[in-house]
C-alpha positions, 0 to 999 in steps of 0.5 A: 086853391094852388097852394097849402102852406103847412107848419108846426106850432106849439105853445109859441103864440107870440113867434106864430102870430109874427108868422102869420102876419108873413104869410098875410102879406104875401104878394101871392093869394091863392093859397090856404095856411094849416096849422099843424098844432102839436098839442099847444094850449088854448091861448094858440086857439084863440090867437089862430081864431083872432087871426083868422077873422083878421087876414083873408088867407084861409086858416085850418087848425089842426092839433093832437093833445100833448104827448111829447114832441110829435111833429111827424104825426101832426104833420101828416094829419096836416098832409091829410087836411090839406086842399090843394095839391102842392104842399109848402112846408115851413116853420111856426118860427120862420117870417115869409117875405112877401114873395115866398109862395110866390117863389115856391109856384114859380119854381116847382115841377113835376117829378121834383121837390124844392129845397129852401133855406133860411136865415137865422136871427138872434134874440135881440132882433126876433123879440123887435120885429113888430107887426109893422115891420113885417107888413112893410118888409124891414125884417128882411131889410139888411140896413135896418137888419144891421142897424139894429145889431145883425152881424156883418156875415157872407150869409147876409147876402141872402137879403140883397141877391135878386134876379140872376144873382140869385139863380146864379148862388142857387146853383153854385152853393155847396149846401145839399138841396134836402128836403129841409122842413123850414122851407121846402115845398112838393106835390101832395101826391108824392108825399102820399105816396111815400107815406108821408113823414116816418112817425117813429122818428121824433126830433133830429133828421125826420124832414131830411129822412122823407127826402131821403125817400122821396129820392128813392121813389126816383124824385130830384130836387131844386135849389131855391135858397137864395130865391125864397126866403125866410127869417128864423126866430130864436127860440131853445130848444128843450126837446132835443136828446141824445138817445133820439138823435141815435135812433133818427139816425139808425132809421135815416141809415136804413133808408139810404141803404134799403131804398126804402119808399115809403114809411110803415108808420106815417099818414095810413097810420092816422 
């Protein structure tokens, strides 16, 4: 197994399904999906179980009961599950296009990790996108994209660039090349190394606080933003407050200024 590819989910059995399919149809095969399930109800078990029987790309579930929004933890109990040595990380609202693990095997090296973005949808197209479309690729499609109401943006660029074009906007674009939890990628060792993600952080900044750390171990990263990409799902966003944001922030602050390496509460924890 060359690869795992690990993303959240809970209780969103209709945007996971469209993710998986992505990943089912991906032009690179070796590799096994976890599933790191923060508590959903039974319908997500039984829809990962009909899935499994359906596409030939291994699938782990691996869920923690419902006690609020506990994504660092699940996630590390994913880390822990998984059976390859180069972890992708990505979103249960991001569709793959077909060449995203590709992408990610192509690009990664030791002492690095590898920084994706994506690409944001409105409601509208996310409620379209069919089975069919993701099997045949129209979601990443910028005609069919537009004709069923995208807006006209530079960002769409990201469709259309391939080759050096891409490599060329990877290496010119101004965004920082962090750790994003939504589409990055590194080796398992690494991660285990730095404790895997901090557990006292809920939502706001936890993805960006373990680069943080893996900078510090002495890490560098890749620019793949332009090279793998992802279509996000709309979806709100009901978990997110205030007071969390502060503290996320607080612990991001320490990082930075302490150097700190690894986390005291995140994958020995579980």
């Amino acid at each position: 197994m060359q690869a795992s590819v690990i993303f959240s989910t809970y209780n969103s059995e209709k945007w996971l399904e469209k993710v998986i399919i992505g990943f089912s149809v991906q032009t690179y095969k070796d590799f096994e999906i976890i599933i790191a399930d923060d508590g959903s109800r039974e319908a997500t078990k039984n829809l990962i179980d009909k899935l499994r029987a359906e596409i030939d790309i291994p699938i782990v579930h691996v869920w923690q009961e419902d006690n609020g929004f506990q994504k660092s933890q699940i996630l590390n109990k994913a880390i822990i599950a998984s059976n390859s040595d180069y972890l992708i990380f990505t979103d249960g609202d991001c569709i793959p296009r077909k060449d995203f693990v590709q992408t990610h095997i192509d690009y990664r090296e030791q002492g690095y990790f590898l920084s994706g973005g994506y690409f944001k949808l409105p409601m509208s197209i996310s409620e379209l996108i069919s089975k069919d479309d993701i099997v045949n690729q129209r979601c990443f499609d910028l005609k069919w994209l537009t004709a069923n109401g995208l807006p006209n943006s530079y960002k769409n660029i990201k469709f259309t660039a391939k080759g050096f074009l891409s490599k060329f906007l990877n290496f010119i674009t101004p965004t920082n090349a962090s750790w994003n939890g939504h589409n990055s990628s590194g080796w398992k060792k690494d991660l285990v190394e730095v404790n895997g993600f901090n557990q006292e952080m809920q939502y706001g900044g936890q993805d960006r606080e373990l680069g943080e750390r893996l900078f510090n171990k002495g890490l560098k990263s890749k620019q793949i933003r332009y090279s793998a990409i992802c279509v996000h799902l709309d979806h709100k966003r009901g978990y997110v407050n205030e007071e969390t944001w502060k503290k996320n922030y607080a612990i991001r602050e320490n990082t930075r200024k302490n150097k700190v390496i690894k986390t005291p509460i995140g994958i020995d924890s579980n």
